[in-house]
C-alpha positions in Angstrom: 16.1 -2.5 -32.8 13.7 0.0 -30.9 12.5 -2.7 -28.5 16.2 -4.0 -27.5 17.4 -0.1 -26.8 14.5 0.1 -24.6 14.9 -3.2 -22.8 18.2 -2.0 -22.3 17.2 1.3 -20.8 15.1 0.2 -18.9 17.7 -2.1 -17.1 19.9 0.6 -16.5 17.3 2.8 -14.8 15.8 -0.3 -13.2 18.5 -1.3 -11.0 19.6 2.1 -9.4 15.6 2.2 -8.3 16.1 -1.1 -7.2 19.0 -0.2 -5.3 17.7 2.9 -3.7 14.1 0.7 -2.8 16.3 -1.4 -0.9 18.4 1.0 0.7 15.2 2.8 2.0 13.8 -0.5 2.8 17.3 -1.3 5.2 17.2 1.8 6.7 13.5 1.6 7.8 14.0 -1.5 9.2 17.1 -0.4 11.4 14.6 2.3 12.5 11.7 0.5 13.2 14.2 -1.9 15.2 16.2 0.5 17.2 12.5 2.1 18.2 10.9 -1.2 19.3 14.3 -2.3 21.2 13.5 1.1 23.4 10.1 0.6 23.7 9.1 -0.1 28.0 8.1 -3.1 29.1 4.6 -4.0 28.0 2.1 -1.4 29.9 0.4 1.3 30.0 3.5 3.7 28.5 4.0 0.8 25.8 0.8 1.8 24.1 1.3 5.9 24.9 4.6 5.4 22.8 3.1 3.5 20.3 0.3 6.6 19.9 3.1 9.2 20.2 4.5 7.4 17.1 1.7 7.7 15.4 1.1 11.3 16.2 4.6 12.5 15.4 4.7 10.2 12.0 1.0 11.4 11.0 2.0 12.7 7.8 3.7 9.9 6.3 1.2 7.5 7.2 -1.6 9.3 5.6 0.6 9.2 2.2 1.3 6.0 3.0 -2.7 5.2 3.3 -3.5 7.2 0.2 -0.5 5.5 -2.1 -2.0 2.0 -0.8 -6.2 3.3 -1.5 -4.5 4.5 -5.2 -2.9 1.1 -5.6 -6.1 -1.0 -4.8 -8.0 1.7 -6.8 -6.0 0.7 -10.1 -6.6 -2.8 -9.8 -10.0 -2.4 -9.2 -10.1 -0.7 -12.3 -8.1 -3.3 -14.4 -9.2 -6.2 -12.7 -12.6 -5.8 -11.8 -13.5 -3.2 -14.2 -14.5 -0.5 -11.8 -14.2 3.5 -11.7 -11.2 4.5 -10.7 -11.9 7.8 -8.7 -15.1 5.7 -7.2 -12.8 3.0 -6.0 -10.1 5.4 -4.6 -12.6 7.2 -3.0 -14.5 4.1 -1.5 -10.7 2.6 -0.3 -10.6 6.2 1.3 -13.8 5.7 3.2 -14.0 2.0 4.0 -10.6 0.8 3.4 -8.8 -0.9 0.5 -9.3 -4.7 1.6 -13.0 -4.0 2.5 -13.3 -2.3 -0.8 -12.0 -5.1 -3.0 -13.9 -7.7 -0.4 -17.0 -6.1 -1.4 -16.4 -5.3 -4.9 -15.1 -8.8 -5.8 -17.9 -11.1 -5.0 -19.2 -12.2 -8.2 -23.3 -11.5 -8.5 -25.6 -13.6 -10.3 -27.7 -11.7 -12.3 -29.1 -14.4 -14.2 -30.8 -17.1 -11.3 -30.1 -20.8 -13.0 -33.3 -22.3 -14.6 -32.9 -26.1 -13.6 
């Protein structure tokens, strides 16, 4: 009885997320387009308005960087068994796909005797 209720709460708070993920997701992309349809010709102002971009957007894409390091940093920890704070702090440093790269090579510790 518990566990339908709570499949059927979770579906009604699922799908106004959903919607509201989507919406975002729309609306990003109309930005993103209507910014690159403006963007000069390909020289040396392309790449200065690619840099003012980044400038004036700093803040969100340093959340953005740290939400994606926490991410990576959870399933290093359920996956591969790792500290959590040691593999956010490493995805800070070196960058979540060189993190999991290097973290996800099996070792062998025992050499084969044949």
């Amino acid at each position: 009885m518990t566990d339908k209720r709570d499949k059927i709460f979770s579906r009604i708070f699922f799908i106004p997320a959903l919607l509201i993920i989507i919406y975002w997701i729309i609306k990003g992309l109309i930005k993103l387009y209507n910014w690159l349809s403006g963007l000069p010709t390909y020289n040396s102002g392309w790449w200065l308005s690619i840099g003012n971009f980044c400038l004036n957007n700093l803040s969100i894409i340093i959340v953005i960087y740290v939400i994606i390091c926490l991410q990576v940093a959870g399933i290093a920890e359920f996956k591969l068994k790792k500290n959590f704070l040691k593999a956010f702090f490493l995805g800070l440093i070196m960058s979540p796909p060189v993190m999991i790269a290097a973290w996800g090579r099996k070792r062998n510790t025992n050499p084969s005797k044949g």
